[in-house]
FIGUVEX-551237 format. One record per residue (C-alpha): residue number from 0; x, y, z. Coordinates in steps of 0.001 Angstrom, whole numbers, plus 500000, padded with zeros to 6 digits. Example, Ala and Ser with C-alpha at 12.3 -4.5 7.8 and 13.67 -1.06 7.14 Angstrom:
<rs>
   k      u      v      w
   0 512300 495500 507800
   1 513670 498940 507140
</rs>
This chain:
<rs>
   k      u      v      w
   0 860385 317985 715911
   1 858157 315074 717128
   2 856242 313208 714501
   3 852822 314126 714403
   4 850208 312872 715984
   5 851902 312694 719483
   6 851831 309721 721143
   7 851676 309315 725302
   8 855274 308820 725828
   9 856079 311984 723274
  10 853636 314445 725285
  11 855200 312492 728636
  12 858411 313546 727583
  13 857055 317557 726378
  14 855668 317918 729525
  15 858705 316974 731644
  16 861367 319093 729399
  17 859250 322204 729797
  18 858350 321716 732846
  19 861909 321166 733916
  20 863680 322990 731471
  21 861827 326332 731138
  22 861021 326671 734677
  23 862030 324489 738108
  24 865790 324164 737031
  25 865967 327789 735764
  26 864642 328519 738850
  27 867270 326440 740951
  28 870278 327749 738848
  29 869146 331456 739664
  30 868792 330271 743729
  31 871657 327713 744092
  32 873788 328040 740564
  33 874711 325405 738979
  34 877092 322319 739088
  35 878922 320464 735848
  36 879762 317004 735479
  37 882696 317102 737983
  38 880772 319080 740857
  39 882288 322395 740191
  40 880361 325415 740512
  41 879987 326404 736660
  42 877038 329462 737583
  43 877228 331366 740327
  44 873714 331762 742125
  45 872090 335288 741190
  46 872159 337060 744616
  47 868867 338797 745627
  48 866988 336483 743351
  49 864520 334674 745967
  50 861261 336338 745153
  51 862134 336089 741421
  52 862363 332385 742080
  53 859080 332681 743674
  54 857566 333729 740826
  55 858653 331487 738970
  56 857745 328592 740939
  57 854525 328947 742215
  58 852980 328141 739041
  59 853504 324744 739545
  60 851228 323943 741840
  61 848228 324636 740506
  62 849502 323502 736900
  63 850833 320240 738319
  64 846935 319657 739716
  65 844807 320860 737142
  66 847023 318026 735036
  67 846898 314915 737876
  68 842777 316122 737241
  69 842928 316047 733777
  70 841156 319363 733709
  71 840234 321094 730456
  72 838797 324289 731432
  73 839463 327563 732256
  74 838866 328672 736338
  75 839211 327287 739870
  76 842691 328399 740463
  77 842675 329210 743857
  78 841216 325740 744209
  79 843736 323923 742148
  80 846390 325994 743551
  81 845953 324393 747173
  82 845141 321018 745609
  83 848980 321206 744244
  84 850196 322369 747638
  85 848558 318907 748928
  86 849881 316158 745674
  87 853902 318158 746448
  88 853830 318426 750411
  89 851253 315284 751458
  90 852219 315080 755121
  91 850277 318110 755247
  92 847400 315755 755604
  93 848383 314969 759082
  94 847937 318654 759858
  95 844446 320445 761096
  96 843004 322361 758314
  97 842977 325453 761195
  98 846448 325125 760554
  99 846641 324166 757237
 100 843959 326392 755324
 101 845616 329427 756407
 102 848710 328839 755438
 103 847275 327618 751796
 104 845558 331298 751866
 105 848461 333466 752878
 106 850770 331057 750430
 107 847551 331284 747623
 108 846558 334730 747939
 109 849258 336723 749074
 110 851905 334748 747410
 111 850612 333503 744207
 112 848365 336179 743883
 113 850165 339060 744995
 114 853349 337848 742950
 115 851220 337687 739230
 116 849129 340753 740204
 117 850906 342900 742053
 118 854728 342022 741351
 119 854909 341671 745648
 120 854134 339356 748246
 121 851560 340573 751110
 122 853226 340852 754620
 123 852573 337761 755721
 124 855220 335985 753592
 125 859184 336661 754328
 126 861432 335259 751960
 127 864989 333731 753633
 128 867751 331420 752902
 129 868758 331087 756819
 130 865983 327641 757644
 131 866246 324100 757003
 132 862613 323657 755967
 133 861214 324829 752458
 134 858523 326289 754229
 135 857668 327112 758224
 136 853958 328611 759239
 137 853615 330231 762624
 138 849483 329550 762935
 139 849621 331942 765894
 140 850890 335200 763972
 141 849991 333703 760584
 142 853530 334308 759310
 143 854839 331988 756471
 144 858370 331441 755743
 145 860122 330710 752654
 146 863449 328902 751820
 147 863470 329762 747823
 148 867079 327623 748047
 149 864729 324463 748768
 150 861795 324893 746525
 151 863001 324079 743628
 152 864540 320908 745220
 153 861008 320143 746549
 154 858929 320653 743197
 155 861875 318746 740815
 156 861485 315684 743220
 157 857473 315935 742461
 158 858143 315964 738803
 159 859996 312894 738787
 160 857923 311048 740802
 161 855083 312152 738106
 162 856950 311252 735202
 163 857507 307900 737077
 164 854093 307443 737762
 165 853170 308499 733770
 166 855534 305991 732371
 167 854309 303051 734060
 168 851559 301387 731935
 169 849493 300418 734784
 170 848454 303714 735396
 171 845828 304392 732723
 172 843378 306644 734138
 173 846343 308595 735657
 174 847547 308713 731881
 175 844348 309446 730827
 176 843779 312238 732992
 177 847072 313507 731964
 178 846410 313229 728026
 179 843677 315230 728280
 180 844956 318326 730183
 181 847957 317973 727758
 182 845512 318591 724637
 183 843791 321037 726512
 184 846402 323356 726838
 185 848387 322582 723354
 186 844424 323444 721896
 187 844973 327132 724243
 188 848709 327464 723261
 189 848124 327165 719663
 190 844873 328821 719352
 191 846922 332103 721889
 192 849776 331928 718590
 193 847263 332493 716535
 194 847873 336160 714310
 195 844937 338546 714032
</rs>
């Protein structure tokens, strides 16, 4: 319903909703339920659900990267993947990469990975509700833990802070950057609709 051509502030606001809409807060209602106006629990949380919510969510990293980049290919997932894992938890930073690059593997390969591939996690990753964190890695066994009640938290306070960072007029190579991954894929999406 947006007048044609686009302009930043209409793709902006795209990217957000269905970013939002279609996936982190679908994800948090089927974790956490949901909440009206009032604060009353209006959907129950689906029980059993946190691997589903894993799935759902561990998209975003790599798509949240490959659009900071402005990239317009096809490829380097595994390398956007951990990029995204960097912009959404940055204190990582502070960590040693004999630390930190196994955990991006185990949460990379046998979590995003074995999730689209395989329908599973590898054995490395348990799934729980009963931490505080959103994630904890044990670098000695190489054992990653997941809160899926915290995720979604984690990645909706990244979008905003995005979507803050878009609107501002300052940024212009970040809106650049962002433009052109947004054409990119609407190019892919419409040219995927495509009958044969």
């Amino acid at each position: 319903d947006f007048p044609q051509p686009l302009t930043l502030e209409d793709k902006i606001t795209i990217f957000v909703e269905r970013t939002w809409g279609w996936q982190l807060d679908i994800a948090d209602q089927c974790i956490n339920g949901q909440e009206n106006a009032n604060g009353n629990k209006c959907r129950e949380p689906i029980p059993d659900s946190g691997f589903a919510v894993l799935f759902i969510l561990l998209s975003y990293f790599e798509m949240i990267a490959k659009f900071q980049d402005g990239f317009d290919q096809t490829g380097e997932c595994g390398d956007y993947f951990k990029k995204g894992i960097h912009l959404v938890f940055p204190s990582l930073k502070s960590y040693s990469a004999t630390v930190v690059d196994p955990l991006l593997n185990i949460l990379y390969g046998e979590g995003r990975c074995g999730l689209y591939h395989s329908g599973f996690t590898g054995g490395s990753i348990s799934v729980t509700g009963e931490i505080r964190e959103t994630m904890i890695f044990d670098p000695q066994s190489k054992r990653l833990i997941i809160n899926p009640h915290k995720l979604p938290g984690e990645l909706k306070a990244h979008l905003k802070k995005y979507e803050q960072q878009l609107r501002d007029p300052s940024n212009v190579e970040l809106h650049k950057k962002f433009e052109q991954g947004f054409d990119y894929q609407s190019r892919v999406n419409a040219t995927s609709r495509v009958r044969r």
